[in-house]
C-alpha positions as CSV (number, residue, x, y, z in Angstrom):
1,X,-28.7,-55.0,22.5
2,X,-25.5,-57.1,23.7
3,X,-22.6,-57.5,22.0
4,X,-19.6,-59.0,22.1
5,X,-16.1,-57.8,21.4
6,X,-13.0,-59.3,19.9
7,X,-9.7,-57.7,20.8
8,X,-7.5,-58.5,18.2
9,X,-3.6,-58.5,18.6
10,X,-1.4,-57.7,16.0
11,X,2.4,-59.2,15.9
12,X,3.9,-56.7,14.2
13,X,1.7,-54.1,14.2
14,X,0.5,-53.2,10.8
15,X,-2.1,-50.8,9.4
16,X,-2.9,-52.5,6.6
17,X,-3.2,-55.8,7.9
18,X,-5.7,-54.0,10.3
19,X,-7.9,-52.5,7.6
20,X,-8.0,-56.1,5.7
21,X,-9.4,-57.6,8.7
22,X,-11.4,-55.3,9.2
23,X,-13.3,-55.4,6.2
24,X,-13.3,-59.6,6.2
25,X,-14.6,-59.4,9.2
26,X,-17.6,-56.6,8.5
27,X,-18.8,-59.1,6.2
28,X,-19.2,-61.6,8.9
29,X,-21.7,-59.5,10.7
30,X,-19.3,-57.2,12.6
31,X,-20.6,-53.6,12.7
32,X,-17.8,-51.5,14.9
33,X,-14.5,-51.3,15.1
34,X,-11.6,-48.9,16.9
35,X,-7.9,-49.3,16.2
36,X,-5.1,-49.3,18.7
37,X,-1.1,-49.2,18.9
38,X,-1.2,-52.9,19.1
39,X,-4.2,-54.3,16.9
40,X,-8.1,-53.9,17.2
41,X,-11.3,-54.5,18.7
42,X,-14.5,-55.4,16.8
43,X,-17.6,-55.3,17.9
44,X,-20.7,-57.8,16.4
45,X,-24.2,-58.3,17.9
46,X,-24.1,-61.5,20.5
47,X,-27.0,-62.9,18.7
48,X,-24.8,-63.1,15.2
49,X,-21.8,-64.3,17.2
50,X,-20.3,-67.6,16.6
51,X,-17.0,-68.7,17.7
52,X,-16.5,-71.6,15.2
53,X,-16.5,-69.5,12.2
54,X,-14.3,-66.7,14.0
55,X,-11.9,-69.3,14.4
56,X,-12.1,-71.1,10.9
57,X,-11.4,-66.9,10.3
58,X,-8.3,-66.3,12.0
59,X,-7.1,-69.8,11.2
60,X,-7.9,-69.0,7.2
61,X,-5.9,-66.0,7.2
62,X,-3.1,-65.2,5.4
63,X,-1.4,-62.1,6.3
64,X,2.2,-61.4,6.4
65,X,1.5,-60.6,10.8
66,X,0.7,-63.0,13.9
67,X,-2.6,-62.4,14.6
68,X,-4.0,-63.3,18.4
69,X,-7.4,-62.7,20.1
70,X,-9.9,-62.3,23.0
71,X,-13.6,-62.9,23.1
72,X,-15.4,-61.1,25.9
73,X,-19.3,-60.2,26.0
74,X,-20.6,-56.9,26.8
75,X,-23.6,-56.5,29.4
76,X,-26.2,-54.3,27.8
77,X,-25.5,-51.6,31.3
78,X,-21.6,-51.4,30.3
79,X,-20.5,-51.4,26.9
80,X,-21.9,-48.0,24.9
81,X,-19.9,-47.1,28.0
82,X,-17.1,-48.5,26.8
83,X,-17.1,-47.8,23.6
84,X,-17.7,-44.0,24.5
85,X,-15.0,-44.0,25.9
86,X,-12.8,-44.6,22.6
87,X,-14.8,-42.3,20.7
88,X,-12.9,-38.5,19.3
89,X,-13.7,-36.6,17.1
90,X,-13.0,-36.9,13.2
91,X,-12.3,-34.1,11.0
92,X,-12.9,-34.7,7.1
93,X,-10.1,-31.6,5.8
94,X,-12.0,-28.3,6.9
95,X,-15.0,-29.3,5.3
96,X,-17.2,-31.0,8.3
97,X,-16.1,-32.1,11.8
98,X,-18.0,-35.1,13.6
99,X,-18.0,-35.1,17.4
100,X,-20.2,-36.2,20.0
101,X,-22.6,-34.8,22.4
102,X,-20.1,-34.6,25.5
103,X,-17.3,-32.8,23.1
104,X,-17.2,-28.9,22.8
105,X,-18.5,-27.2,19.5
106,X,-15.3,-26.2,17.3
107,X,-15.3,-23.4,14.8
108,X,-13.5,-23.0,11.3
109,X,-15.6,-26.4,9.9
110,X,-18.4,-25.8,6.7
111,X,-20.1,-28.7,8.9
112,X,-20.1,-29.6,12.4
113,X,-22.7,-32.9,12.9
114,X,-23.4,-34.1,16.1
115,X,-23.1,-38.5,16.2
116,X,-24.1,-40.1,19.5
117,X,-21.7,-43.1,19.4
118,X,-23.7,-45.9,20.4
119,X,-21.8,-48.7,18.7
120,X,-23.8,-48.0,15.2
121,X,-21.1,-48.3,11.9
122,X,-20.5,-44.6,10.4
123,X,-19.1,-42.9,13.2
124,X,-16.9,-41.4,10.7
125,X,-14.0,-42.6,12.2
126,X,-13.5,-45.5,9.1
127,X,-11.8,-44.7,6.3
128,X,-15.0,-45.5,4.0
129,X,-17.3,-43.1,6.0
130,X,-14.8,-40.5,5.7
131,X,-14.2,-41.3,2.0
132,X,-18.5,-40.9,1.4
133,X,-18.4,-37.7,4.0
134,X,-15.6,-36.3,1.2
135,X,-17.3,-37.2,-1.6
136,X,-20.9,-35.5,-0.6
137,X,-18.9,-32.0,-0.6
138,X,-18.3,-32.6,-4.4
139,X,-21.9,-33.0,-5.6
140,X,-24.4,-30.6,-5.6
141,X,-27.0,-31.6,-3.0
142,X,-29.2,-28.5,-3.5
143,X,-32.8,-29.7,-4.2
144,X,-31.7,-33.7,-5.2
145,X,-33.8,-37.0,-3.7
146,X,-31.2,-38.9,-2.0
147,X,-31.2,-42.5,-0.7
148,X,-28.3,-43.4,2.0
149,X,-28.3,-47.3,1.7
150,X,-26.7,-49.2,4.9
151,X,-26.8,-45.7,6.7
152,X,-25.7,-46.9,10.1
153,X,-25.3,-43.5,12.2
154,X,-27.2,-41.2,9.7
155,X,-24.4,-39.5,9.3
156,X,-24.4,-39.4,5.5
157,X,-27.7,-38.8,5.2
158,X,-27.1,-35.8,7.7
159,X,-24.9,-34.0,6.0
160,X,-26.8,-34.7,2.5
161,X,-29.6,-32.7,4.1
162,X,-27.2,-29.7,5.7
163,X,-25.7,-29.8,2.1
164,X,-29.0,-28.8,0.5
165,X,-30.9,-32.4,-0.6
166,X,-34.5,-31.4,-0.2
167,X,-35.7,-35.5,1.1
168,X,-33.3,-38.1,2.0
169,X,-34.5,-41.6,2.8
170,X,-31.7,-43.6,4.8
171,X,-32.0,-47.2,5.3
172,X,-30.3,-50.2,7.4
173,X,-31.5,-53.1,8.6
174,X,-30.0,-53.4,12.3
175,X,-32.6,-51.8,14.5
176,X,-29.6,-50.6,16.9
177,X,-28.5,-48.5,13.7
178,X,-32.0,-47.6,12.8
179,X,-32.6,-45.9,16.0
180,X,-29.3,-44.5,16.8
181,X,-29.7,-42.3,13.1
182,X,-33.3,-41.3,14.1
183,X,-32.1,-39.5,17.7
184,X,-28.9,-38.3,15.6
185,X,-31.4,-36.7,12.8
186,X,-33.3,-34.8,16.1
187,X,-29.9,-34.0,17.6
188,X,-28.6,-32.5,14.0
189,X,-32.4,-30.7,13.9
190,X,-32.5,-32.4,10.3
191,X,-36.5,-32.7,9.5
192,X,-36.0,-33.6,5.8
193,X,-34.8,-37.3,6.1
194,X,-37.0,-40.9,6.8
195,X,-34.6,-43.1,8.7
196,X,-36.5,-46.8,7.6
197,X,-35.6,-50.3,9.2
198,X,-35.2,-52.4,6.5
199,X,-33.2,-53.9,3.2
200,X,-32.6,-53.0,-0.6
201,X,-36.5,-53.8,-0.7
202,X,-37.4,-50.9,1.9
203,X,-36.8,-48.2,-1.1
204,X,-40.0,-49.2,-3.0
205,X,-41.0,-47.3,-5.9
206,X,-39.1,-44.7,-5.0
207,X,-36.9,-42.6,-7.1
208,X,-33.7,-41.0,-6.3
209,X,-30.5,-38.4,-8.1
210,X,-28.3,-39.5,-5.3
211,X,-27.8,-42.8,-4.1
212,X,-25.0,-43.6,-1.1
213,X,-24.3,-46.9,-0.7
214,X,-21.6,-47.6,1.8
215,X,-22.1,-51.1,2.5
216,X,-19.7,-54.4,1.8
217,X,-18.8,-55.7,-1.6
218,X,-20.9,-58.7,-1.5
219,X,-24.0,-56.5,-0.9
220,X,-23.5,-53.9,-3.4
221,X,-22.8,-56.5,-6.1
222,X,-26.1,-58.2,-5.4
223,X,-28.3,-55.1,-4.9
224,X,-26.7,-52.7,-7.8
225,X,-29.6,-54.0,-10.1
226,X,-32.0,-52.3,-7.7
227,X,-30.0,-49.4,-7.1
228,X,-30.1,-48.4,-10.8
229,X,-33.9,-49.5,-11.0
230,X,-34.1,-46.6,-8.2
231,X,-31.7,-43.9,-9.6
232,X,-32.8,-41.4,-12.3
233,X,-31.6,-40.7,-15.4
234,X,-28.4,-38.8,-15.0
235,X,-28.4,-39.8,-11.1
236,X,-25.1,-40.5,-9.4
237,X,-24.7,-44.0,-7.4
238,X,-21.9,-43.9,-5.0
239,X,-20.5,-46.9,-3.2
240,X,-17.6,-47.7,-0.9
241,X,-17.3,-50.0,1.7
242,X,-14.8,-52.4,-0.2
243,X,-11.1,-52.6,-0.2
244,X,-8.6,-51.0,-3.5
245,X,-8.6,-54.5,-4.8
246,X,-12.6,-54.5,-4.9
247,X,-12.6,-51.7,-7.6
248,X,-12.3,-53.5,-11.0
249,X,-15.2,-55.7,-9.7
250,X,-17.6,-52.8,-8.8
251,X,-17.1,-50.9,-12.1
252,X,-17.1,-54.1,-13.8
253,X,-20.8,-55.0,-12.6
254,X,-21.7,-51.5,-12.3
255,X,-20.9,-51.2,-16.3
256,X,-23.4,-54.2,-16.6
257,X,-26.3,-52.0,-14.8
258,X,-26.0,-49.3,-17.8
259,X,-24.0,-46.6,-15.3
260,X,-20.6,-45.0,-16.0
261,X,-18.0,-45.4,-13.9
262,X,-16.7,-41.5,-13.2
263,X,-13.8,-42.1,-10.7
264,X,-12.5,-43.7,-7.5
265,X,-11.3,-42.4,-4.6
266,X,-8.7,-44.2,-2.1
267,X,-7.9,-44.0,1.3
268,X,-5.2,-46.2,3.1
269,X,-6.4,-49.7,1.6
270,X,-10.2,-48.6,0.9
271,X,-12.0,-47.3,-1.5
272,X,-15.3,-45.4,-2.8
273,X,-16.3,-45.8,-6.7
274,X,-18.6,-42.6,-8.1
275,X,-20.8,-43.9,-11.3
276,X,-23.5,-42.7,-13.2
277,X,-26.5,-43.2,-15.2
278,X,-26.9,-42.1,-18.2
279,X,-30.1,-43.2,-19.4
């Protein structure tokens, strides 16, 4: 798959302006991202590209910092190369560490996951992923059907199974993401986990106790309804993906679907929402 990156300048430098755009610009169709001392580069699929609407972007926004960018397309040949080449690994407290393939094993983790880093979103490196990876170590996984909706990487659904979860399906509809989380399921020797190419519709009649859903706000507003249709009584939906100001909104609509809001978590500007269904 090509893709094409957007280097993204950022006069001053600021954090939080970096994690706005960011998520504005997931929603858009961009699926990668690494941070720098001076901005960041996204990453989107060529074929979901367009430059007028990244301009009308960048000329809509209203952040308190100058923001300047480059467009350059990747060759198929060079850029997991380059994005390799940005990728370290992430540590989530002492509870899991994420590395890749060409990084030496570490000990003194509950978890160590192995993550080939082949552009797919959930590295672990963003703040949501990390947020999710947390809030798996909290529930208890042992024996529980769990569905990890928009699973990028697999690397939720990974450490769902290493947790305990006796079947996890994990879903996303970008085949570059769908086959990136079926070599890291082999690489993690995880045998209890379908990795399906598809949308909300792919869970069918399926039933679930856990249900990760790390996805954008638009998305998880219009697919709740099936999430809850999915989840079993007493289940546990957890989403993130949206930004601190997104949370009155999710637990607003998730309210509406019959679940419980049971807390939220926050991480620099982002944050996860933990509900559940009571009936």
């Amino acid at each position: 798959m090509k893709y094409t990156e957007v280097a993204i300048q950022l006069t001053p430098y600021s954090p939080q302006a970096a994690e706005i755009i960011t998520a504005l610009l997931a929603e858009l169709g961009f699926d990668s991202f690494t941070e720098n001392p001076e901005g960041l580069t996204a990453y989107i699929p060529t074929h979901l590209y367009n430059d007028a609407s990244l301009n009308s972007f960048f000329n809509d926004l209203t952040l308190d910092v100058k923001a300047v960018y480059t467009v350059q397309h990747i060759d198929d040949q060079n850029w997991n190369k380059q994005w390799e080449s940005n990728f370290e690994p992430i540590t989530v407290e002492n509870l899991c560490r994420v590395r890749a393939p060409f990084h030496k094993a570490q000990e003194g983790f509950e978890l160590e996951i192995i993550i080939e880093p082949k552009m797919a979103f959930g590295t672990g490196h963003h703040q949501t992923t990390w947020l999710m990876t947390r809030e798996i170590f909290s529930l208890d996984m042992k024996g529980k059907s769990v569905l990890d909706m928009g699973s990028g990487t697999g690397i939720l659904a990974i450490v769902a199974e290493k947790l305990g979860a006796a079947h996890v399906k994990a879903i996303d509809n970008d085949s570059w993401a769908y086959e990136n989380a079926r070599e890291n399921v082999a690489a993690n020797n995880c045998f209890r986990i379908d990795v399906v190419l598809g949308d909300a519709a792919a869970i069918g009649n399926q039933k679930f106790d856990v249900i990760l859903a790390n996805i954008n706000l638009n998305i998880l507003l219009n697919d709740m309804e099936r999430y809850v249709q999915s989840l079993n009584p007493g289940g546990v939906l957890v989403m993130s993906g949206i930004l601190t100001g997104d949370i009155a909104s999710i637990e607003q609509a998730a309210k509406q679907h019959g679940l419980t809001p049971v807390q939220s978590k926050t991480k620099n500007d982002w944050a996860l929402v933990h509900t559940r269904k009571t009936s």
